[in-house]
N, C-alpha and C positions, 0 to 999 in steps of 0.2 A: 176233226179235233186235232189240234196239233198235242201233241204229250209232249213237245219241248218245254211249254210255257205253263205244267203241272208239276211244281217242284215237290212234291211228298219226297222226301227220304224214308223217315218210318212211318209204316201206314198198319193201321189195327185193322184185319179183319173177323168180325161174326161168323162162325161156320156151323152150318145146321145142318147138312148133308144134303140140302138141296140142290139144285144144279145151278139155281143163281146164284147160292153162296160160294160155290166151287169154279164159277164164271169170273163171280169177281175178286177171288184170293188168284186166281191166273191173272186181271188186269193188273192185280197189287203187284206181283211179281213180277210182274214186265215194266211197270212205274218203280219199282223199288230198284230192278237190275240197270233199266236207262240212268236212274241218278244214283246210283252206287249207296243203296241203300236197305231198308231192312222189313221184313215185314213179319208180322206179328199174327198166326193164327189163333182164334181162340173160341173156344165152346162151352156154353156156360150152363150148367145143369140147374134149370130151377127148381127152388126146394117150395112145395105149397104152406101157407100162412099156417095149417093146421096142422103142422109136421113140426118135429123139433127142427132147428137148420142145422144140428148133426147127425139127423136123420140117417139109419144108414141107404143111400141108394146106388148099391153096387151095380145095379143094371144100370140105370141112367148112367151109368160114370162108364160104364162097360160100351158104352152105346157111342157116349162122347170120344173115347177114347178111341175107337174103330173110326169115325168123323174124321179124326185129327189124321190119323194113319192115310187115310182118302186124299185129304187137304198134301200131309205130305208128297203122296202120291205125284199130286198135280204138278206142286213144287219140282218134286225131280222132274217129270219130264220136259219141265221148261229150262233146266239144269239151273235152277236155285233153291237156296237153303232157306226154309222156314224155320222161325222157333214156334211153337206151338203152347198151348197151355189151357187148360181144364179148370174152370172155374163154379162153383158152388154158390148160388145167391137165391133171393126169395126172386127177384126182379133182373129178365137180364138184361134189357135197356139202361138202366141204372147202372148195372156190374162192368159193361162194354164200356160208358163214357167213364165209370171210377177206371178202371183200367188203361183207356186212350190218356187218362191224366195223370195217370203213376209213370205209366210209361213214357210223358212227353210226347206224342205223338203230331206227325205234323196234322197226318190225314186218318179218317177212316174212309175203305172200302166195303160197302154192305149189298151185299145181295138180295135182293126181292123177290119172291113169285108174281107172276099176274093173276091176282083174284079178282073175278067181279062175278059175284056169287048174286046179286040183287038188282044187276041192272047198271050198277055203279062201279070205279073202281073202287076197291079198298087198299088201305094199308095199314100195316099191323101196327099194335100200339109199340111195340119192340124199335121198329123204324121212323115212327114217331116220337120216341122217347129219348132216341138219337139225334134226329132232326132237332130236335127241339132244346136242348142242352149240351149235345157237345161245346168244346173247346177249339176245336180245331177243322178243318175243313172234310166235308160230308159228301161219298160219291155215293148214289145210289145204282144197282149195275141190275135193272129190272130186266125180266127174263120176258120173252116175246109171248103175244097174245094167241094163243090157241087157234088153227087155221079156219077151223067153226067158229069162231069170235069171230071175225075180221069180218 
């Protein structure tokens, strides 16, 4: 893959604590440092349909917030600067693209696990929901198949 000819300046990435979401906030950073540009962590706490959505959820917020601290983490050791941010929504597929569109963003970067729980691969309605409605251009940075997979 040549990364000359991926021009994202700002790129939105999902952070879930995963190792693919922490894989690909490190691509973002390396595409965002090549084109002198910015990148956007974010963690979105979903609030359930049966909850008020000011529900208080001090733990989930407590949980996101150690995620982002991770996400920074990675940042420094590549020596770049994230901005980070903590979002509250019923839906976070929804909350990701309203965000990639507040913020103007060229790209997002998303991270994936490998699931194939039935046989099949799957992917989550989160990265479908993105896939599907973003504004702007969509990398998926999916995480390798289990060596018992293969």
């Amino acid at each position: 893959m040549d990364f000359n000819t991926i021009q994202m300046r700002e790129i939105l990435v999902p952070v879930d604590g995963s190792q693919a979401s922490m894989d690909a906030l490190a691509l973002a950073c390396f595409l965002a440092k090549h084109n002198k540009g910015t990148v956007y962590a974010v963690y979105v706490v979903e609030v359930a349909r049966t909850l008020p959505f000011d529900a208080d959820l001090s733990a989930e917020c407590e949980e996101g917030e150690g995620i982002l601290a991770r996400a920074e983490q990675v940042a420094d050791s590549l020596n770049f600067e994230i901005t980070t941010e903590l979002l509250q929504a019923r839906d976070a597929g929804h909350a990701i693209v309203d965000e990639a569109i507040e913020r103007d963003v060229d790209g997002i970067l998303a991270g994936m696990e490998y699931k194939r729980p039935l046989g099949e691969f799957q992917m989550g309605t989160t990265v479908q929901y993105i896939l599907r409605n973003a504004h702007c251009q969509v990398i998926i940075c999916r995480s390798a198949a289990e060596s018992s997979s293969k």
